[in-house]
VMD Tcl script that builds the backbone (N, CA, C; Angstrom):
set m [mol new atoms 405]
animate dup $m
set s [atomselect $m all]
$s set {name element resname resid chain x y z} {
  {N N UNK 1 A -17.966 -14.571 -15.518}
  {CA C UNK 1 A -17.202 -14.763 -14.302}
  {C C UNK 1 A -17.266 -13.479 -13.469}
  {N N UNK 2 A -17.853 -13.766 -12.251}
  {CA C UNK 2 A -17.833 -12.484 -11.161}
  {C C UNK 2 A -16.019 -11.372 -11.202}
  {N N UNK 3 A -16.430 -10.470 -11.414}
  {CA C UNK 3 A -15.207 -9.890 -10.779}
  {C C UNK 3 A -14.438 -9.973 -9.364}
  {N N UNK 4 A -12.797 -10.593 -9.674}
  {CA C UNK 4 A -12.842 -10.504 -8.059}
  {C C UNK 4 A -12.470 -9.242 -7.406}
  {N N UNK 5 A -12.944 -9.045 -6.149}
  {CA C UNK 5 A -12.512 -7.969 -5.188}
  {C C UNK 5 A -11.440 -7.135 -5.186}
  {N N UNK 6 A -11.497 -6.050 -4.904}
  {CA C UNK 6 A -10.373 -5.224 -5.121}
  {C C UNK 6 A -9.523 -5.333 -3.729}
  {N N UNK 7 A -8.425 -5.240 -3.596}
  {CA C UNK 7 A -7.502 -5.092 -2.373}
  {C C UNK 7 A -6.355 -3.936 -2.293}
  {N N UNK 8 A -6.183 -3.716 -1.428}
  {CA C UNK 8 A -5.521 -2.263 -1.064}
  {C C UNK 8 A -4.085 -2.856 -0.908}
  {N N UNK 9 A -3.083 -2.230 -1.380}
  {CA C UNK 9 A -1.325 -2.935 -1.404}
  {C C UNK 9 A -0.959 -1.295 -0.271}
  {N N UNK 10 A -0.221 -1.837 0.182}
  {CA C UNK 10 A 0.670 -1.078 1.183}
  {C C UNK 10 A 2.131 -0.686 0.814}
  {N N UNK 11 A 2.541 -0.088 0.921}
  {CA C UNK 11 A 4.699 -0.136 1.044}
  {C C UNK 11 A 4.648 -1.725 1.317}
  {N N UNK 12 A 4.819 -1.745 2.618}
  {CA C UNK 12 A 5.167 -2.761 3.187}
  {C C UNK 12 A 4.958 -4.121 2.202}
  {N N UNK 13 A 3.803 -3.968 1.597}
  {CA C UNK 13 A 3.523 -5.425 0.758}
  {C C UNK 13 A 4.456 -5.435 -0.459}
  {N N UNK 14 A 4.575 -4.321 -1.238}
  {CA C UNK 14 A 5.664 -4.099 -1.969}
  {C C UNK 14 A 7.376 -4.510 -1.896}
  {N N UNK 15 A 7.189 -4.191 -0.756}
  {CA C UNK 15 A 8.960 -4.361 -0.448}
  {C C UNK 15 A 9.207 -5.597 0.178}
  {N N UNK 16 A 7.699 -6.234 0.931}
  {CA C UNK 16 A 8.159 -7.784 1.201}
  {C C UNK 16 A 8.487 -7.879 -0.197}
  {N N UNK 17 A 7.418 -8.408 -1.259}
  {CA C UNK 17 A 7.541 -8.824 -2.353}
  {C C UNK 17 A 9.015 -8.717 -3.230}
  {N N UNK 18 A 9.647 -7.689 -3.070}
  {CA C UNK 18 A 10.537 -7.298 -4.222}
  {C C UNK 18 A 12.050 -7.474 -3.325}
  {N N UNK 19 A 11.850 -7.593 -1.803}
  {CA C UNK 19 A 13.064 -7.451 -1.061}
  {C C UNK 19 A 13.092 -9.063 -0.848}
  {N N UNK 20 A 13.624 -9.690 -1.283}
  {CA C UNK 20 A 14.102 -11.364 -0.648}
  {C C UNK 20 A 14.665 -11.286 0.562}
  {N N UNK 21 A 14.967 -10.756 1.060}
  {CA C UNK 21 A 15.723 -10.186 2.332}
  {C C UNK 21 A 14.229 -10.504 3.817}
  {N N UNK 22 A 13.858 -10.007 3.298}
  {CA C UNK 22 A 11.954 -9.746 3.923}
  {C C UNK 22 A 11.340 -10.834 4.828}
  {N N UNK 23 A 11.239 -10.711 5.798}
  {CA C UNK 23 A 10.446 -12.103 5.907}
  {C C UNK 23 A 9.504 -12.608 5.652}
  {N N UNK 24 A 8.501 -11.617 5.151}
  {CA C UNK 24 A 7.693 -11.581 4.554}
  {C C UNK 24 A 7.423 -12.126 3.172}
  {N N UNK 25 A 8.806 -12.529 2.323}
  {CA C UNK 25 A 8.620 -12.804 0.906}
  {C C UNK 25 A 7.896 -13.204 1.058}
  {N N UNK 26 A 8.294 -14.742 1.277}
  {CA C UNK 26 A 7.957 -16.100 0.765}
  {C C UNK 26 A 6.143 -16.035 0.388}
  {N N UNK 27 A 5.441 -15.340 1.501}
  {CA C UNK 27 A 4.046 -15.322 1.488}
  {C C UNK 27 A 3.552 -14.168 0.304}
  {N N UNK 28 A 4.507 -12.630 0.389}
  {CA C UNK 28 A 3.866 -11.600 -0.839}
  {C C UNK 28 A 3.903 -12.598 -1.847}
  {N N UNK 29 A 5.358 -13.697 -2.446}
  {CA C UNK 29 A 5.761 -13.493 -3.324}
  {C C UNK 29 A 4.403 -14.556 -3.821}
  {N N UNK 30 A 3.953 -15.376 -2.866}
  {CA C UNK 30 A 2.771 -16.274 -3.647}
  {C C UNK 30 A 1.462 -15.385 -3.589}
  {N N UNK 31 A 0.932 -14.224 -2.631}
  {CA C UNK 31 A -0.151 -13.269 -3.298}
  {C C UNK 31 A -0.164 -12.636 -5.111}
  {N N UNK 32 A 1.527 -12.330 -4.833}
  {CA C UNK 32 A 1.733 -11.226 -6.168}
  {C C UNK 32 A 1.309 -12.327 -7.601}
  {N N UNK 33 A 1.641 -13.745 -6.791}
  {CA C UNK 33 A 1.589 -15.104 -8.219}
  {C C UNK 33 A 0.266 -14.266 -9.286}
  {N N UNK 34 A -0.945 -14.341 -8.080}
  {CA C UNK 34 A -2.055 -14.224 -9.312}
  {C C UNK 34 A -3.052 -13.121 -8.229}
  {N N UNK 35 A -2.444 -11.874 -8.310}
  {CA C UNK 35 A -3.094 -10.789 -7.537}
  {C C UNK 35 A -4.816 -9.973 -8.295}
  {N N UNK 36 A -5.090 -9.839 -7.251}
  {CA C UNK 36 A -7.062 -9.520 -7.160}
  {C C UNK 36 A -6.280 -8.772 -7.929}
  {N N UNK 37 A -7.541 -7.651 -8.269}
  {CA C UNK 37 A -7.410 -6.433 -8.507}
  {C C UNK 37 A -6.686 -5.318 -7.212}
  {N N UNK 38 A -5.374 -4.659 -7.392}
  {CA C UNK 38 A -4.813 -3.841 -6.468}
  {C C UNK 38 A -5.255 -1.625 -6.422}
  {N N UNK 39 A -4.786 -1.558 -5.366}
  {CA C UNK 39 A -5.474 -0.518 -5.602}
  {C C UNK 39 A -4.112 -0.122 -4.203}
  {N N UNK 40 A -3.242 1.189 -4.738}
  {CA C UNK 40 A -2.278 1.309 -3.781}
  {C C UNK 40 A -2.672 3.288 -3.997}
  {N N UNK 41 A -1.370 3.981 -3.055}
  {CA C UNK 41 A -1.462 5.617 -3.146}
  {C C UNK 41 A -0.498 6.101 -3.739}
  {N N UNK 42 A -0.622 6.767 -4.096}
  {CA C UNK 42 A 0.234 7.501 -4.985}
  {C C UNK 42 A 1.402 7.794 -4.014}
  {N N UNK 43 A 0.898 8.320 -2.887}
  {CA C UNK 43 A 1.894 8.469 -1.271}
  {C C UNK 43 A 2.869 6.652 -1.420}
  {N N UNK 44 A 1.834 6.043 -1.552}
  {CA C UNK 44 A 2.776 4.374 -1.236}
  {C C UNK 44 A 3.383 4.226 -2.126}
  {N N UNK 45 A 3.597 4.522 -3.508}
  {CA C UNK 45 A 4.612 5.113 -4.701}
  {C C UNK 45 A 5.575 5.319 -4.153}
  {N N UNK 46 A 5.467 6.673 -3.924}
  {CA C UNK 46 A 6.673 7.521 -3.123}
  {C C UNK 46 A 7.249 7.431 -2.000}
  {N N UNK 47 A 6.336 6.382 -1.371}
  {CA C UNK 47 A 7.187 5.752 -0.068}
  {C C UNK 47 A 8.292 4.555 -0.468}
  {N N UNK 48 A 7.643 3.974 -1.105}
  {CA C UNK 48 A 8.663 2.642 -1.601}
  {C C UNK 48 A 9.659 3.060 -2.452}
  {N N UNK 49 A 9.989 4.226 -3.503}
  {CA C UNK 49 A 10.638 4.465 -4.583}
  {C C UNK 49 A 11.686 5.053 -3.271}
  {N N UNK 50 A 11.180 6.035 -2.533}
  {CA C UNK 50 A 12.161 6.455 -0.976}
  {C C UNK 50 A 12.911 5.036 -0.691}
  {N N UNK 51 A 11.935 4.676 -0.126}
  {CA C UNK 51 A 12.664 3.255 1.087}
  {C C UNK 51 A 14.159 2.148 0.258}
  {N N UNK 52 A 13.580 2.145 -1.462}
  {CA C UNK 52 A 14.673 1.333 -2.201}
  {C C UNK 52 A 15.642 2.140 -2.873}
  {N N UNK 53 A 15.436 3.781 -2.723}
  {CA C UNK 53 A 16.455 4.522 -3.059}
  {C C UNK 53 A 17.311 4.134 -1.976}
  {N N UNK 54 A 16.757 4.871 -0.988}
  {CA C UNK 54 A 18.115 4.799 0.900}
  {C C UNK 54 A 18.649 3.532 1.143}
  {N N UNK 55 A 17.770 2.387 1.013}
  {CA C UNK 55 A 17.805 1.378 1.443}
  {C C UNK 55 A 19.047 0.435 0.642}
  {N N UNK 56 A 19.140 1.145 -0.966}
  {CA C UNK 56 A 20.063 0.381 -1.978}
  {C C UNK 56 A 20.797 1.360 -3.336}
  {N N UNK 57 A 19.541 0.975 -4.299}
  {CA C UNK 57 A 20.176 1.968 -4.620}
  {C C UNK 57 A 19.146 2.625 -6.114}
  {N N UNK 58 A 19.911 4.248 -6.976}
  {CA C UNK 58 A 18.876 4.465 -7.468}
  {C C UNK 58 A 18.033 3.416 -8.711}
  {N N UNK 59 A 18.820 1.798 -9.110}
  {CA C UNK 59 A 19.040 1.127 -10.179}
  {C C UNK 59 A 17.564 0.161 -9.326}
  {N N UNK 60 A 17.659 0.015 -7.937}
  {CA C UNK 60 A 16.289 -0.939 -7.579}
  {C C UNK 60 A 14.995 0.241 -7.454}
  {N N UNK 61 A 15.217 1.317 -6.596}
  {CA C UNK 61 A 14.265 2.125 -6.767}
  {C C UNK 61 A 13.321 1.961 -8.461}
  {N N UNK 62 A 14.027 2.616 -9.693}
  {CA C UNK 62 A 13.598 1.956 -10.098}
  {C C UNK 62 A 13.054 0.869 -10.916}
  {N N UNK 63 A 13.605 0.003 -10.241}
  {CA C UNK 63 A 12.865 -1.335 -10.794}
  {C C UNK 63 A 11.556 -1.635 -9.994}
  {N N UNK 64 A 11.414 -1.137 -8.660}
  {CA C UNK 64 A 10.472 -0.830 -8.199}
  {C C UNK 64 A 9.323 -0.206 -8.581}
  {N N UNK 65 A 9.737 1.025 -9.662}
  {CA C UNK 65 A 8.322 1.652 -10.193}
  {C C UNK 65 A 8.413 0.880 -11.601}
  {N N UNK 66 A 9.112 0.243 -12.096}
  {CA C UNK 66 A 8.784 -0.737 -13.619}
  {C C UNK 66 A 8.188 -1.632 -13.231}
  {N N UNK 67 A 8.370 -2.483 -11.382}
  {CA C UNK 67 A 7.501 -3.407 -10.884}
  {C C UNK 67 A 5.931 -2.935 -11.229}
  {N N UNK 68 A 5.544 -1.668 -10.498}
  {CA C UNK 68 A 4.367 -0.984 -10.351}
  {C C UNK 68 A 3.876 -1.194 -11.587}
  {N N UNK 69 A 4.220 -0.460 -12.842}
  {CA C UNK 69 A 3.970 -0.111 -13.956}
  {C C UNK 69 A 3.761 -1.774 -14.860}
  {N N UNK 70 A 4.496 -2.522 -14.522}
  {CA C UNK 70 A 4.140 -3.488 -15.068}
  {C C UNK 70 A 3.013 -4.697 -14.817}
  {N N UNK 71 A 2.361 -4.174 -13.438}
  {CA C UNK 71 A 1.392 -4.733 -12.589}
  {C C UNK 71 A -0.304 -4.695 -13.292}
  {N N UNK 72 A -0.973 -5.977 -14.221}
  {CA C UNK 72 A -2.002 -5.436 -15.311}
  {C C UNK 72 A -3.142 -4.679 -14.558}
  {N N UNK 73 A -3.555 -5.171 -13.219}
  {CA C UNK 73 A -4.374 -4.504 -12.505}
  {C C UNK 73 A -4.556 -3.725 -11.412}
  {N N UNK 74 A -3.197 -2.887 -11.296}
  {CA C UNK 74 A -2.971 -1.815 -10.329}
  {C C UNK 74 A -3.340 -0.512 -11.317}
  {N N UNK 75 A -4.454 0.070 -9.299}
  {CA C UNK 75 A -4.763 1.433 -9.949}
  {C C UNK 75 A -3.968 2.358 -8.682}
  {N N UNK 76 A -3.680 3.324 -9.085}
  {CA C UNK 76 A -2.405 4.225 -8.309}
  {C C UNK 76 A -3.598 5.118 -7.723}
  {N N UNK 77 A -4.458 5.264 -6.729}
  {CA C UNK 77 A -5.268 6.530 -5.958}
  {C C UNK 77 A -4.218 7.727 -6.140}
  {N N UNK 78 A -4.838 9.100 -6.928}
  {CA C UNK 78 A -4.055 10.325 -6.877}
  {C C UNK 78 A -3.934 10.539 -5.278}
  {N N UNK 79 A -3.039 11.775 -4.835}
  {CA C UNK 79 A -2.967 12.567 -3.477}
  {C C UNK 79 A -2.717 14.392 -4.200}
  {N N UNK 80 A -4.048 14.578 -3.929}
  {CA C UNK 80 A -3.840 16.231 -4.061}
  {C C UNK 80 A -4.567 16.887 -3.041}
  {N N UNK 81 A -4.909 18.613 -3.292}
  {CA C UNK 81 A -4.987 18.825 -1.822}
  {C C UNK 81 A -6.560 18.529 -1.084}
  {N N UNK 82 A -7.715 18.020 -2.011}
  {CA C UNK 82 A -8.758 16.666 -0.726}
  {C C UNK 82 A -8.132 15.754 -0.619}
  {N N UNK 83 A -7.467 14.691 -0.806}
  {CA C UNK 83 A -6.899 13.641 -0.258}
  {C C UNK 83 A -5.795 13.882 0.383}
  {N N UNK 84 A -5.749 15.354 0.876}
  {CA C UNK 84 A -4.377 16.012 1.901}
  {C C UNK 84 A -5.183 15.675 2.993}
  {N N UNK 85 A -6.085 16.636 2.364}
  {CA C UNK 85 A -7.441 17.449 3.806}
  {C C UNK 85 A -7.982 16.038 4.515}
  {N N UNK 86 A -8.190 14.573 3.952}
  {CA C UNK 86 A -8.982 14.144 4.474}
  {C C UNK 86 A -8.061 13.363 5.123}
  {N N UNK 87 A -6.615 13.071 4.803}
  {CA C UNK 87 A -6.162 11.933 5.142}
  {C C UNK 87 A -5.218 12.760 6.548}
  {N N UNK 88 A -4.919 14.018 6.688}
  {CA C UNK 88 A -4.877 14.935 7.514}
  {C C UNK 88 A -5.875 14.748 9.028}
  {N N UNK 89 A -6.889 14.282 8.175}
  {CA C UNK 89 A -7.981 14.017 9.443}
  {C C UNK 89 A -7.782 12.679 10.352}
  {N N UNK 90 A -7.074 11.770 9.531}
  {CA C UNK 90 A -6.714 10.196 9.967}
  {C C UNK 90 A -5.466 10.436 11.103}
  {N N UNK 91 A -4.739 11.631 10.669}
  {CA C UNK 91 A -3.886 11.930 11.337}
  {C C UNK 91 A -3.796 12.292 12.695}
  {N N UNK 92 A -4.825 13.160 12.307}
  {CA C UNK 92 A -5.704 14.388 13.754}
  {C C UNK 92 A -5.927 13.004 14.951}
  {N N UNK 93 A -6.963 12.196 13.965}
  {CA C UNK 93 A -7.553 10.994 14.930}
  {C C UNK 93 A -6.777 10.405 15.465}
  {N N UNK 94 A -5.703 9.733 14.529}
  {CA C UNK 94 A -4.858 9.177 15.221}
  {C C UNK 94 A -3.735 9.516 15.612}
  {N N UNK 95 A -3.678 10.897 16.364}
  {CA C UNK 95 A -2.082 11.288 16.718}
  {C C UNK 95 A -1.568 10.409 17.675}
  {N N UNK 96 A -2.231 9.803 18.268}
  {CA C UNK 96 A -1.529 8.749 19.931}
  {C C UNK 96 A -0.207 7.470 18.581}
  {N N UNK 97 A -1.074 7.331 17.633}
  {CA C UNK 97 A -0.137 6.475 16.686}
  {C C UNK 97 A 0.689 7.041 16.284}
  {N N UNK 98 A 1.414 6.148 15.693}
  {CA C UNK 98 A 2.918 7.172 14.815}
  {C C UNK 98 A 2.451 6.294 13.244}
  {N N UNK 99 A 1.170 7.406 12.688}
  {CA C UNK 99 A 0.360 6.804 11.599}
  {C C UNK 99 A 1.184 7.918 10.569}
  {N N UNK 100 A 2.007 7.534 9.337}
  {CA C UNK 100 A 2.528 8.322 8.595}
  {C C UNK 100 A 1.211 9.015 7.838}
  {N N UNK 101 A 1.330 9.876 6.755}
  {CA C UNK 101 A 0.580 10.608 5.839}
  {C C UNK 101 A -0.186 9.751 4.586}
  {N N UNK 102 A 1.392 8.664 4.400}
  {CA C UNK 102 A 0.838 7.749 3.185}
  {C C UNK 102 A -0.363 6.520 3.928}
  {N N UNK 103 A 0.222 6.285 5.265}
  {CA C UNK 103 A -0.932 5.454 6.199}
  {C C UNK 103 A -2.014 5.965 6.163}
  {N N UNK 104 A -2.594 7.108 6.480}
  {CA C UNK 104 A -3.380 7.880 6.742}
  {C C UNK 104 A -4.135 7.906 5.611}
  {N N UNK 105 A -3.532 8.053 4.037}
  {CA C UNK 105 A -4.227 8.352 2.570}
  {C C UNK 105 A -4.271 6.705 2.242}
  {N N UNK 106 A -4.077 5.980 2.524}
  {CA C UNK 106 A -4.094 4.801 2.613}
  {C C UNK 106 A -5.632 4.576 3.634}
  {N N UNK 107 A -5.873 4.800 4.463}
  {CA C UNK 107 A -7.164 4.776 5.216}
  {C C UNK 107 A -8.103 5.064 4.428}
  {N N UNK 108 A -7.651 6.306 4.177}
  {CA C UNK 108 A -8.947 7.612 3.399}
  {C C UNK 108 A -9.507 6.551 1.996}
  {N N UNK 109 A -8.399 6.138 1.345}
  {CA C UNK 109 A -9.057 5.285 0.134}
  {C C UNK 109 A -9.407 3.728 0.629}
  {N N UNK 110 A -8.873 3.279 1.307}
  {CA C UNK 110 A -9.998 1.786 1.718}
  {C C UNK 110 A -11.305 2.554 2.143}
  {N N UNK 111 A -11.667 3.203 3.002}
  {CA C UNK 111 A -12.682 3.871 3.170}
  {C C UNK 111 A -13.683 4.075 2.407}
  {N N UNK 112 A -13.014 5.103 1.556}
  {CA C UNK 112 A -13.860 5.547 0.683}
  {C C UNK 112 A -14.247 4.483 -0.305}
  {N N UNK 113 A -13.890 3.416 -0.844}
  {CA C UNK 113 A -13.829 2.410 -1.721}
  {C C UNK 113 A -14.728 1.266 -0.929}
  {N N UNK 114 A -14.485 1.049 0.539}
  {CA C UNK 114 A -15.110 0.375 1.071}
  {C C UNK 114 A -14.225 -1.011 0.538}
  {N N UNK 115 A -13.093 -1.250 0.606}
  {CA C UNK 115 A -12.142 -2.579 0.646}
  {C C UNK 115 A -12.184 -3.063 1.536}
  {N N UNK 116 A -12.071 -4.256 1.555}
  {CA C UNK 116 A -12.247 -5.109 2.798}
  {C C UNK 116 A -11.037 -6.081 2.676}
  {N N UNK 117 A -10.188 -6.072 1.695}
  {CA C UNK 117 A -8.846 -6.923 2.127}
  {C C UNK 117 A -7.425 -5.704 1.721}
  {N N UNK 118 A -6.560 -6.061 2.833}
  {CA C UNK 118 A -5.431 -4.980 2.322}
  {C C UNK 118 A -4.165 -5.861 2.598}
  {N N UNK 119 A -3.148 -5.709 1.516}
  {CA C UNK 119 A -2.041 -6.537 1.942}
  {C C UNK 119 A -0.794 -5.757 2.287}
  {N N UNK 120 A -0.574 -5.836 3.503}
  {CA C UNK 120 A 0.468 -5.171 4.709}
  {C C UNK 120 A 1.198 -5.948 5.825}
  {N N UNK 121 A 1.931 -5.253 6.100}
  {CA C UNK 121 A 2.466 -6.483 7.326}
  {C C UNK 121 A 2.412 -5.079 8.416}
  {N N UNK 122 A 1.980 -4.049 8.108}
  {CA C UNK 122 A 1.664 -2.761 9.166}
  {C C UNK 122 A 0.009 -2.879 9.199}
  {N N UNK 123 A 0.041 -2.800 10.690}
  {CA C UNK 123 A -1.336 -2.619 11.350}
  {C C UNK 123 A -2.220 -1.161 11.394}
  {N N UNK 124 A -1.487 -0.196 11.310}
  {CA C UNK 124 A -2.144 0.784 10.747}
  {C C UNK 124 A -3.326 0.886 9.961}
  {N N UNK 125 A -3.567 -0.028 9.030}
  {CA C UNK 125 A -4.584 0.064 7.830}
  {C C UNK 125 A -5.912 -0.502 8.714}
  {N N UNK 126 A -5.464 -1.158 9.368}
  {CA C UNK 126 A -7.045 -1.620 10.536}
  {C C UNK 126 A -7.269 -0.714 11.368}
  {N N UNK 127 A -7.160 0.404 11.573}
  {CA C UNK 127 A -7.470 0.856 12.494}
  {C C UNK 127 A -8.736 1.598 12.748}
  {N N UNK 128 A -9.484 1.544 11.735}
  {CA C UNK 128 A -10.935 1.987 11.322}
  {C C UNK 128 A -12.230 0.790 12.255}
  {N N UNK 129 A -11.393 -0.619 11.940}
  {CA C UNK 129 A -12.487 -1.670 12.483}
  {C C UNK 129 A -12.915 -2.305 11.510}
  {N N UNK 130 A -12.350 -2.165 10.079}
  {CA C UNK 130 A -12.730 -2.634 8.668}
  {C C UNK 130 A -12.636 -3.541 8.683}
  {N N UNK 131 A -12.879 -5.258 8.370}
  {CA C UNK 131 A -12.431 -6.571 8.291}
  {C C UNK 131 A -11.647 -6.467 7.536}
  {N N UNK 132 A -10.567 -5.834 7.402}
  {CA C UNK 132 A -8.835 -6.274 6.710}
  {C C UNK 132 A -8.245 -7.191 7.291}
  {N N UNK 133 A -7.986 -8.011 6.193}
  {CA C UNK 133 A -6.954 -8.786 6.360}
  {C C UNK 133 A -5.684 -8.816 6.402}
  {N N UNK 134 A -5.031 -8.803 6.896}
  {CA C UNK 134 A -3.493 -7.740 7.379}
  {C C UNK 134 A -2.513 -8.990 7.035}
  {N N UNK 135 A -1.838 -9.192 6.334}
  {CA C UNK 135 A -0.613 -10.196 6.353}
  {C C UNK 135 A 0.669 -9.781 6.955}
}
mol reanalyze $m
mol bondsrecalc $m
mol representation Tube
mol addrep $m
């Protein structure tokens, strides 16, 4: 059986998924049913473990990273200082955007990986011209 495709997870796809609140569930929650192979940043870690600390509290935060951890085919992209330097550059490019750091290292690895589906409900991740599929 072919391997299927790898896809890039965002914050945003995360917290539809895990926030019922979201409007977004209803649709993460049937991707997450039987997910490709994922591939998220170590930055999108630390954005979401942020967003469900402030947002609630430290008991969902994390259940948020036991979500992660319990996920069989998520790989976490490190961020050290080349994936500063390069995703720094996404930044440079795109200063007219209000493109965060984890957006930006989020670019740098679809890129470099050459992914062609990413699941987000932020438009940011297209901004290369990549055929992503943006939910």
């Amino acid at each position: 059986m072919a391997r299927r495709t790898e896809c890039y997870a965002d914050t945003s796809a995360f917290i539809a998924f895990l926030d019922r609140s979201d409007s977004y569930h209803l649709l993460f929650k049937r991707l997450f049913a039987t997910p490709p192979p994922l591939v998220t940043s170590a930055l999108v870690v630390a954005e979401g473990h942020g967003w469900f600390l402030r947002r609630y509290d430290a008991r969902r935060a994390m259940e948020f990273l036991n979500f992660l951890s319990a996920l069989p085919m998520l790989e976490v992209a490190c961020f050290d200082g080349e994936q500063l330097r390069q995703a720094s550059r996404y930044v440079k490019k795109y200063a007219d955007q209000s493109l965060t750091l984890a957006d930006a290292h989020g670019l740098a690895v679809v890129n470099a990986r050459r992914i062609r589906t990413c699941w987000s409900t932020d438009r940011h991740l297209s901004l290369e011209g990549a055929a992503l599929a943006i939910y």
